[in-house]
C-alpha positions in Angstrom: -22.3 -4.2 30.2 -24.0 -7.6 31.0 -27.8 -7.6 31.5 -28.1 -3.7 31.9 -25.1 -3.7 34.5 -22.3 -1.6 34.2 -19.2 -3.5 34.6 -15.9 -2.2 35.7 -12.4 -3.4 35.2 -12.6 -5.3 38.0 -15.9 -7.0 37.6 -14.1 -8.1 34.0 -11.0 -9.6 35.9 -13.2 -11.3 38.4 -15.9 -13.0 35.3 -12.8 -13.9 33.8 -10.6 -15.8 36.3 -14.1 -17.2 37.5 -14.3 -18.6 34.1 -10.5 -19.6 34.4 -10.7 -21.4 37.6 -13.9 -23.3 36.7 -12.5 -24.4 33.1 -9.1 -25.2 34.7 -10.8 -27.4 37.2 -13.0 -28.9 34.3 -9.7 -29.6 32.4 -7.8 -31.1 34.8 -10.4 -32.9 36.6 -12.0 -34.7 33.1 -9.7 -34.1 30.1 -6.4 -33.9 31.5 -5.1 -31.7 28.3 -2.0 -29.3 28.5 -3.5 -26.0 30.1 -3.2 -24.5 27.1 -4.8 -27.0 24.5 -7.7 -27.2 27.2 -8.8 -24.0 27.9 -8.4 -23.2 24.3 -10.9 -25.9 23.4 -13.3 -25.1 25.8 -13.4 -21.5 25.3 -14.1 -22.3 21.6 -16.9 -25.2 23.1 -18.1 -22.4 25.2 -18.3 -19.6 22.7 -20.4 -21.9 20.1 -22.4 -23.0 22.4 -23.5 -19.3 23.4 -23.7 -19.2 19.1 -26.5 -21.9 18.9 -28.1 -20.4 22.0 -28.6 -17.2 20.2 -29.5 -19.1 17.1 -32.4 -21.0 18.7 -33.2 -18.4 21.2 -32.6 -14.8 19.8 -34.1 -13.1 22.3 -31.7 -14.0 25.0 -29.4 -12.2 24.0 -26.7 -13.7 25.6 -23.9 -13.9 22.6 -24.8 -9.8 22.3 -23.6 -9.6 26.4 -20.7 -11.7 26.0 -20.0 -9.7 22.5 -20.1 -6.2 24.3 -18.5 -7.8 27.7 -15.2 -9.0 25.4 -15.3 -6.2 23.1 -14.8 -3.4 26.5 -11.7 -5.4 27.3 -8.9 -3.4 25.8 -7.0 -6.0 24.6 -4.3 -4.5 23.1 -3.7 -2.5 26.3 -4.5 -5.1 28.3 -1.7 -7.6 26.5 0.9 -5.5 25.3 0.9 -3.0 28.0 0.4 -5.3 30.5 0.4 -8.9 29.9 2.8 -9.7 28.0 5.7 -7.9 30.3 5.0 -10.1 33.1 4.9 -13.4 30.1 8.3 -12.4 28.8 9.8 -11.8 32.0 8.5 -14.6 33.7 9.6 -16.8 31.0 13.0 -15.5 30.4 13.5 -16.1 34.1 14.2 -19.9 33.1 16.3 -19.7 30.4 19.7 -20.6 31.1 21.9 -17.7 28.7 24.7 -20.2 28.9 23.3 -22.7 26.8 21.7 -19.5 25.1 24.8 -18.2 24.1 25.4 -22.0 22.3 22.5 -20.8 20.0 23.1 -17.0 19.7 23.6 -17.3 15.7 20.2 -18.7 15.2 18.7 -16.6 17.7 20.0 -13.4 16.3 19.1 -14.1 12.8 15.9 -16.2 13.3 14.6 -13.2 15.8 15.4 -10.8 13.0 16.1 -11.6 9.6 13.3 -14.9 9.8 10.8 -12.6 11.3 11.1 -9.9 8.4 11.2 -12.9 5.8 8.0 -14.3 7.0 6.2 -11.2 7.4 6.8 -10.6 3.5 5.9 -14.1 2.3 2.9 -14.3 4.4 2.1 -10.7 3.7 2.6 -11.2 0.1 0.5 -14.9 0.3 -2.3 -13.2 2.3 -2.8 -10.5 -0.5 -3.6 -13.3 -2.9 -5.3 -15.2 -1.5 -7.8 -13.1 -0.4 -8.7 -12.3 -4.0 -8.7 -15.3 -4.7 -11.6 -15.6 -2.0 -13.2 -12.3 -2.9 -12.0 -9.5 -0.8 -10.2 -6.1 -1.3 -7.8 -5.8 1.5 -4.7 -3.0 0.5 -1.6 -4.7 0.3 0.1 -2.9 3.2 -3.1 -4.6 5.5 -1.7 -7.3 4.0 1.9 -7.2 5.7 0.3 -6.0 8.8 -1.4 -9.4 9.1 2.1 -11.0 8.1 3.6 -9.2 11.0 1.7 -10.3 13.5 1.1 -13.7 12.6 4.9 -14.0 12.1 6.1 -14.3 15.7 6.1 -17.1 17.9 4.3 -17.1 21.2 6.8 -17.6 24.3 4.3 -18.5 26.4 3.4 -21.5 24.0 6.7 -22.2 22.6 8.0 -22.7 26.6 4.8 -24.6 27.0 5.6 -27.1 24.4 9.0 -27.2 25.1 8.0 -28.3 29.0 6.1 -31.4 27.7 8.8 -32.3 25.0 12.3 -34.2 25.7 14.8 -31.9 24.0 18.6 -31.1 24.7 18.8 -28.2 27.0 20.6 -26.7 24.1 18.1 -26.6 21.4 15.5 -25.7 24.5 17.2 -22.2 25.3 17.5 -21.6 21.5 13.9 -22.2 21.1 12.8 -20.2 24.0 15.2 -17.3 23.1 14.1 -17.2 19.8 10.4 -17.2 20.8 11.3 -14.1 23.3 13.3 -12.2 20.9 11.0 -12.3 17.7 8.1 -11.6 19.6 9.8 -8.2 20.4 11.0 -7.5 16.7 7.8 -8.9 15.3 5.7 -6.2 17.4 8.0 -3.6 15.9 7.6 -4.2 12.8 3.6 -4.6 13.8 4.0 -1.1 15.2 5.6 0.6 12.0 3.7 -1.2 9.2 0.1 -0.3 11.0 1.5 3.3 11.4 1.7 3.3 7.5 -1.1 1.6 6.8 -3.6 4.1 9.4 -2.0 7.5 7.3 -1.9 6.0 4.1 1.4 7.3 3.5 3.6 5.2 1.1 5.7 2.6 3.1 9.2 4.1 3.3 11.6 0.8 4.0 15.2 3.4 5.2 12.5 4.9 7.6 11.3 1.4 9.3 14.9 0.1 9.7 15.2 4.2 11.8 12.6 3.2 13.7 13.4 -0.4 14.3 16.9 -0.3 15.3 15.7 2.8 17.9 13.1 0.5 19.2 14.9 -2.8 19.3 18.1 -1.4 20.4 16.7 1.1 22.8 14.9 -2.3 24.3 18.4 -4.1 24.8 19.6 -0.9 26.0 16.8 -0.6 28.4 17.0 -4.1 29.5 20.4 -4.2 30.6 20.2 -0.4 32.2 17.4 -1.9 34.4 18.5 -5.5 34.7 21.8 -4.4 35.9 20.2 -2.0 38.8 18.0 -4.7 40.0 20.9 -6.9 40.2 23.1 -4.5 42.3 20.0 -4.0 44.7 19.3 -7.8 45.4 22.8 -8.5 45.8 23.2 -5.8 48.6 20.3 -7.1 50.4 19.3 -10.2 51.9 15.1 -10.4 52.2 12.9 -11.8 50.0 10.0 -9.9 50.1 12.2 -6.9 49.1 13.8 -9.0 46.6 10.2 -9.8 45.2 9.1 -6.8 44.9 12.5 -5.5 43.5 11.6 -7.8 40.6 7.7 -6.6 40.6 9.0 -3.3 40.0 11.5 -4.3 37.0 8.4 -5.7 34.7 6.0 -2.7 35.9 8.1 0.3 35.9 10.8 -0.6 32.8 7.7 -1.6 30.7 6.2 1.5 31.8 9.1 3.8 31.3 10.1 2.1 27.7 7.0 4.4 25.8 8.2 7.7 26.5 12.3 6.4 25.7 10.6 4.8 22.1 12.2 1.5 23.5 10.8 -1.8 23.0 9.1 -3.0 25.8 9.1 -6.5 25.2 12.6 -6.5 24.3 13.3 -4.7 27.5 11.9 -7.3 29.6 13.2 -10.4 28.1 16.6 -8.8 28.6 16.1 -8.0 32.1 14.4 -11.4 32.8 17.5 -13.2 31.2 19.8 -10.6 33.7 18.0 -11.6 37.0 17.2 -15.6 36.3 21.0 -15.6 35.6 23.2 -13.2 37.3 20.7 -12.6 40.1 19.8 -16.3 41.0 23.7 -17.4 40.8 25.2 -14.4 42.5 22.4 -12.0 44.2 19.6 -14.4 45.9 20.1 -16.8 48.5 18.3 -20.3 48.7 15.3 -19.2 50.2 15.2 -16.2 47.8 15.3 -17.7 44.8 12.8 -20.3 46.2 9.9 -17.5 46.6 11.2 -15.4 43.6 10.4 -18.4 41.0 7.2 -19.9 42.8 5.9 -15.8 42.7 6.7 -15.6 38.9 5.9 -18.9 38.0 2.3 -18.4 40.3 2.0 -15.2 38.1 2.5 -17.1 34.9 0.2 -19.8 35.2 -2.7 -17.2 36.2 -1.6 -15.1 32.8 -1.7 -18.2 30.9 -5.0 -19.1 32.0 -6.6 -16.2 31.2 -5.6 -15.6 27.9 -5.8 -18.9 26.6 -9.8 -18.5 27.6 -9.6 -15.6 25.3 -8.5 -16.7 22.4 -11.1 -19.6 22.5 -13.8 -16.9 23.7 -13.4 -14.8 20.6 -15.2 -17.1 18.2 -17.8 -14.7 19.5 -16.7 -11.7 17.6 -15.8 -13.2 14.4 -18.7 -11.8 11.6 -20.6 -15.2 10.5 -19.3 -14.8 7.1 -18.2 -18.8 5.2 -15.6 -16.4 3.3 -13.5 -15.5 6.3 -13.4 -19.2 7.5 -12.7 -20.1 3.9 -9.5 -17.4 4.2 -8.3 -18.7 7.6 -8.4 -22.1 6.7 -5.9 -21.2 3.6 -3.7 -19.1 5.8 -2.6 -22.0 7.9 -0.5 -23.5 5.2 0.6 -20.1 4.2 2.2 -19.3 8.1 3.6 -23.0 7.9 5.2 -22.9 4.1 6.4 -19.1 5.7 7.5 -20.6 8.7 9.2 -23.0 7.3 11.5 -21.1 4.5 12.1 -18.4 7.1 13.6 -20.9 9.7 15.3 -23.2 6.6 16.7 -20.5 4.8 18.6 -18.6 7.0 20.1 -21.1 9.3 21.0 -23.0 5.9 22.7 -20.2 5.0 24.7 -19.2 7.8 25.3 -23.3 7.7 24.1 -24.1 11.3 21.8 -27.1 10.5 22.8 -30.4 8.8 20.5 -32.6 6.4 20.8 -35.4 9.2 19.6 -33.3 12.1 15.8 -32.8 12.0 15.0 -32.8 15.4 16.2 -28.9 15.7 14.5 -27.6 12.7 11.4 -29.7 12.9 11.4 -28.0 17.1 11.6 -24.5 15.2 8.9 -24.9 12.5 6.2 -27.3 14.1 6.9 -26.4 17.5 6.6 -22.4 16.7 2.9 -21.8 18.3 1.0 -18.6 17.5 -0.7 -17.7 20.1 -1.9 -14.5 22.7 0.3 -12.1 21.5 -1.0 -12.6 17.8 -4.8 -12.1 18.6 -3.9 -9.4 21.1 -2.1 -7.4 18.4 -5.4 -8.4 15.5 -7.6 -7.3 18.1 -6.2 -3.8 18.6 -6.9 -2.8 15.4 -9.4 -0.3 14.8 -12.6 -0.6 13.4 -13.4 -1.5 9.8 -13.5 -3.9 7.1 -9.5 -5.2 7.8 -9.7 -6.0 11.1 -12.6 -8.8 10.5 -10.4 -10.6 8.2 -7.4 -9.9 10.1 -9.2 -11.0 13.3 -10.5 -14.0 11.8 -7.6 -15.3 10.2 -5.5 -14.9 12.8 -8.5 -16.5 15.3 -8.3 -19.9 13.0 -4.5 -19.7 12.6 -4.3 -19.2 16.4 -6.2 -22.1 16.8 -4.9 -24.6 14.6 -1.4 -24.0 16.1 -2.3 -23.9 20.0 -4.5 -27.5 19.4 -2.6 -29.2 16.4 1.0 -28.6 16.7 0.9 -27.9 20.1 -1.0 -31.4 20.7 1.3 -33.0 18.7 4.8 -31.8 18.8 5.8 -34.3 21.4 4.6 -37.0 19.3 6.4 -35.6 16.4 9.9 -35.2 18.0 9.9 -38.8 19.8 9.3 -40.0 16.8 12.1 -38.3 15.3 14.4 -39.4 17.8 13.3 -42.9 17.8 14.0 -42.8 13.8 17.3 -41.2 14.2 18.0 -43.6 16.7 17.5 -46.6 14.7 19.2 -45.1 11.8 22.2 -45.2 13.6 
């Protein structure tokens, strides 16, 4: 409700791709940042402005409006159930699994075994330090903050790895890292918040049960599906039908994968990978494939907008509170030192990077964005005292990575290559 008006889901799409639009043209038109650095920035600009403006004039009212207006968004809903199947799809599309395949050792065990390592050392890092700042959060909130702060966003990561000169290669390992984690990483969200809202003790045998259901259900799922939609475009030749073919993949697998226990995400990234692959090669003509990736790349873009306005929106919600800034702040080098041992670690020892090589792990660490995915997941918590520090931790974490690393990256790896160059 804005101003005494009731507002329904629709009037909330409309303010926000308003909001999009006009910041998008602002961006492009003045600033001339990455889509996702700019609207980021501005939603922030935006959201302290409407800060001072309640602070000089508190009876406007107007941080209160946007407060209620963001807070009646169901974000978790909104992303999880709905976002983010179209994101992974959409981005899985592009990802060639032949040069996928070149990387499926780090995929497999960064996707898995990194995404459980980091959720335990940030977990672990998160605990302490937030004593150390003054608050009493139980450890298992602790770990549900690790968890989802842990994955990668894919609609970052592919964002970065559009503006950035890497081998095709290390490209498709990066993106199908950044699709697969985020899958696992909501998992093991999913199980650890379950614990954490009965207060039953954490039971470790019973969250690898549940995990290999959901993750393998989601593989299962995605190839069940992928592989129909495939047979159907192939036996067809019209690319509306072919369109909507896809439209139906992201809408009714996501939907079906709740009632099978399945993992969603998982699901889509598999289909995605089935019909940017096998479909375009073998099941779509020119013209097809034409209309098929401007729809999905059309549908993309408008996703991306939106929810990088969010996260720079929600400074708005954060409780004014110098501790949770303090907390935030200290959490960035705790998701970096994390991000860094549970990329380093593994691949060192399954022997799969080389002392020389630093453009592949330096993609993996700096160039691992947090993004939508992590505030979405913070903001579907329920009330109380561990979502604020959640929410705000993850808000400045969110941040640092979308502006700095994601504003830097491309610096950072022609750098490298220049050095490695020389070196030689």
């Amino acid at each position: 409700m804005i101003g005494g008006l009731a507002l329904t889901p629709l009037d909330a799409a409309a303010i926000l791709i308003v909001l999009a639009a006009a910041l998008g043209y602002l961006n492009f038109r003045f600033l001339g940042l990455p889509s996702s650095i700019g609207l980021t920035i501005m939603g922030a600009v935006a959201s302290l402005i409407v800060v001072a403006i309640d602070r000089l004039f508190p009876g406007a009212g107007l941080g209160h409006d946007i407060v209620r207006f963001i807070a009646g968004i169901d974000f978790h809903a909104t992303l999880m159930e709905g976002m983010l199947s179209f994101l992974l799809f959409a981005g899985a599309l592009h990802v060639d699994w032949h040069e996928m395949a070149r990387g499926r050792w780090p995929i497999l065990v960064l996707s898995t075994i990194g995404v459980l390592f980091s959720t335990v050392l940030i977990g672990g890092g998160f605990l302490l330090l937030a004593r150390m700042v003054g608050f009493t959060l139980p450890a298992i909130w602790c770990f549900v903050f690790g968890a989802l702060i842990s994955p990668t966003d894919p609609v970052s990561v592919m964002g970065v790895l559009k503006r950035a000169n890497v081998s095709p290669a290390l490209e498709a390992t990066v993106a199908g890292e950044s699709l697969f984690n985020d899958g696992v990483g909501v998992v093991i969200f999913t199980i650890l918040l379950a614990s954490a809202l009965s207060g039953a003790p954490f039971s470790p045998a019973d969250g690898v049960r549940l995990f290999a259901v959901e993750a393998g259900g989601g593989v299962l799922l995605g190839l069940a599906i992928g592989w129909i939609a495939f047979r159907a475009m192939r036996s067809i030749d019209d690319y509306k039908v072919e369109v909507l073919i896809s439209l139906a993949v992201v809408m009714g697998g996501y939907t079906i994968a709740r009632p099978l226990h399945a993992s969603g995400p998982v699901a889509m990234a598999v289909a995605g990978l089935i019909i940017g692959n096998a479909g375009v090669a073998h099941a779509m003509s020119d013209t097809t494939r034409d209309y098929v990736h401007k729809f999905w790349d059309l549908i993309d873009d408008i996703l991306n907008t939106v929810l990088f306005l969010l996260i720079g929106l929600e400074v708005v919600t954060i409780p004014g509170d110098a501790r949770l800034l303090i907390l935030g702040a200290a959490a960035i080098p705790l998701a970096l030192a994390a991000r860094l041992v549970s990329v380093l670690l593994p691949l060192r020892v399954i022997r799969l990077t080389h002392r020389s090589d630093l453009i592949a792990p330096v993609t993996l660490i700096w160039g691992g964005l947090r993004g939508g995915i992590s505030i979405a997941l913070a903001l579907g918590l329920p009330d109380g005292t561990a979502r604020s520090i959640i929410l705000a931790a993850t808000y400045v974490v969110v941040l640092f990575s979308v502006i700095v690393q994601g504003g830097t990256i491309k610096r950072v790896l022609e750098w490298l290559t220049f050095r490695q160059s020389a070196s030689r």
